[in-house]
Every structure is written in structure tokens, then in C-alpha cells.
C-alpha positions as CSV (number, residue, x, y, z in Angstrom):
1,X,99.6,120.2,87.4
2,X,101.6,116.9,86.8
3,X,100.3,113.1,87.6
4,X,101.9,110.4,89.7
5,X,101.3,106.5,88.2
6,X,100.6,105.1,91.3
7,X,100.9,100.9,89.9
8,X,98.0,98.9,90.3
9,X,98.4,95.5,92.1
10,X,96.9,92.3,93.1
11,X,95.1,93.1,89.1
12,X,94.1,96.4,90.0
13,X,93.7,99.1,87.3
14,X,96.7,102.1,87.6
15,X,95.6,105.2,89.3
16,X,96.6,108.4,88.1
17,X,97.6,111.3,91.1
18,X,97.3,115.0,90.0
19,X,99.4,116.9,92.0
20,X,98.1,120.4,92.1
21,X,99.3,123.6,93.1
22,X,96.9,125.3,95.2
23,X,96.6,128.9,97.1
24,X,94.4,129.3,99.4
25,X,93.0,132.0,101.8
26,X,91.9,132.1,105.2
27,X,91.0,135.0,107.4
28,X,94.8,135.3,108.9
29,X,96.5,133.5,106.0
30,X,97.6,132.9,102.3
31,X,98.7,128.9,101.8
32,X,100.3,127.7,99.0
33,X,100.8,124.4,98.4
34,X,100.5,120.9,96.6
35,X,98.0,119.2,96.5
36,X,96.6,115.2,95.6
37,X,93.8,115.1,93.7
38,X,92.5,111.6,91.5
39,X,92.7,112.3,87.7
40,X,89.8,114.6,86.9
41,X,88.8,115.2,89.6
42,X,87.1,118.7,90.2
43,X,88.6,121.2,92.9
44,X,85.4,121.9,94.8
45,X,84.5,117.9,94.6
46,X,88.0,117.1,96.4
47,X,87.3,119.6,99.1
48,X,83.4,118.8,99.8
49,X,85.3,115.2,99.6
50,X,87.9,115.9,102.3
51,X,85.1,117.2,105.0
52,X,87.1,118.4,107.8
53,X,91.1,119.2,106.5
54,X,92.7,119.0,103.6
55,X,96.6,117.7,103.2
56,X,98.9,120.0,101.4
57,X,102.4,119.5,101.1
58,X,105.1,121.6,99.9
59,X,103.5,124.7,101.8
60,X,104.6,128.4,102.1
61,X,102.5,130.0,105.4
62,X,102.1,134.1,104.7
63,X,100.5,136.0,106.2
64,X,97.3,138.6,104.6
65,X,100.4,141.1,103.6
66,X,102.1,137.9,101.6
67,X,104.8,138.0,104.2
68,X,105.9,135.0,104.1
69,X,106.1,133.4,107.7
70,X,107.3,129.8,107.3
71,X,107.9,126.6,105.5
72,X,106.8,122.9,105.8
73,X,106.4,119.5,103.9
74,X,102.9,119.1,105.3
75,X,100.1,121.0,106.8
76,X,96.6,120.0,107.6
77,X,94.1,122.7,106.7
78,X,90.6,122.8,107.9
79,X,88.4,123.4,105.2
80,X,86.0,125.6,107.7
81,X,88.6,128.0,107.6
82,X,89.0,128.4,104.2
83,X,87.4,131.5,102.5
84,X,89.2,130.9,98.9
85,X,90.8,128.1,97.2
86,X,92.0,127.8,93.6
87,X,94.6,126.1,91.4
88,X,97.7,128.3,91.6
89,X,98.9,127.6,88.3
């Protein structure tokens, strides 16, 4: 996991990005991925967060056998579909 210093303005505090690296499971795929998350903030509170999809960026698409079936910057994942997440670190 590293952080992003995202600059406060308009005398705003900084806020601190965690950019995670996640892999997570559905019933035809494996994701992996990055991640945004605010500092300290719990896995499972990010997704209950996020209701309907989560953003990951950096993703590799395989499928159950881990062949791997493409690459993108950015995929939306719908958190219904998800059957495991966890930091893939």
C-alpha cells in the first residue's frame, strides 16, 4: 500500500489516499487491481461505503483458471458480484 497527499485548499486539512492493491473474486473472474481508499480506512468499510461498484484501476481480468484475459486502466465492479475481496499485498 502507498498514499497520495492530495493538498488541502481554500484552508482545508491534507487528505491522505491509500492506494491499495486488491484481488478479488467473482463467480466467472479473478480482478486484480488498485484501489483508493482514505487513510485508515478498513476494506470491508470502503466496500459497504461504495454500495453498488467499486473503481479499480490498474486491473488484470482472468478468468477462474488465472488465465489472464485482458488489461485496463479502469473497471467498475459491482460489489453484488463479488464473492471475495482482500488486499493483494
Amino acid at each position: 500500500m502507498h498514499f497520495v497527499l492530495v493538498g488541502g485548499c481554500s484552508g482545508r486539512k491534507n487528505l491522505y489516499i491509500y492506494v491499495m492493491l486488491v484481488k478479488i473474486w467473482t463467480d466467472s473472474f479473478i480482478i486484480t487491481g488498485e484501489i483508493d481508499t482514505l487513510r485508515d480506512e478498513r476494506l470491508t468499510d470502503y466496500i459497504r461505503e461504495n454500495k453498488d461498484f467499486i473503481a479499480v484501476t490498474q486491473v488484470k481480468v482472468s478468468d477462474r483458471s488465472e488465465r489472464d484475459l485482458f488489461r485496463t486502466h479502469f473497471l467498475n465492479v459491482s460489489t453484488r458480484h463479488i464473492e471475495i475481496i482482500l488486499p493483494a499485498e
